[in-house]
C-alpha positions, 0 to 999 in steps of 0.5 A: 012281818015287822021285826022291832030290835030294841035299841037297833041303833047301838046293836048295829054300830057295835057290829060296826065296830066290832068288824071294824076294830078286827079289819084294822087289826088285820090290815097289816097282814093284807098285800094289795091295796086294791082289794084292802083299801085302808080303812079307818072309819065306819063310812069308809067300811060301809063302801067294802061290806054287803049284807047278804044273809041273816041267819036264824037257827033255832035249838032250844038249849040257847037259841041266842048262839044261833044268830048269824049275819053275812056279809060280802067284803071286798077283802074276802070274796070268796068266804065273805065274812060272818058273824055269830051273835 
């Protein structure tokens, strides 16, 4: 099954961005340069970040609300980090 996103290039370095601007933001609450290395570009994200899951659940109120994305990052082993689209 082939699944086309229209502009897939742009949604996916929006994603990138967003979690990017919120790792940034958050840097300065994190203590071990081990596990949160400083990171101020997409690339450097890329290396800290797994994609592990995408989640579709269907309601037929608003079905867009339901679309999920997890991620593994070295900063959050245990709950990873997830989005909602």
């Amino acid at each position: 099954m082939e699944i086309n996103i229209e502009n897939s290039k742009e949604f996916f370095e929006t994603i990138a961005n967003v979690i990017l601007e919120y790792y940034i933001e958050e840097y300065k609450y994190f203590t071990s340069p081990e596990y949160f290395p400083k990171i101020s570009t997409i690339e450097e994200l890329k290396e800290v970040l797994l994609l592990y899951e995408v989640i579709i659940i269907y309601i037929m109120e608003d079905w867009r609300d339901f679309i999920g994305i997890a991620l593994e990052c070295k900063w959050e082993r245990e709950h990873g980090l997830g989005i909602r689209i």
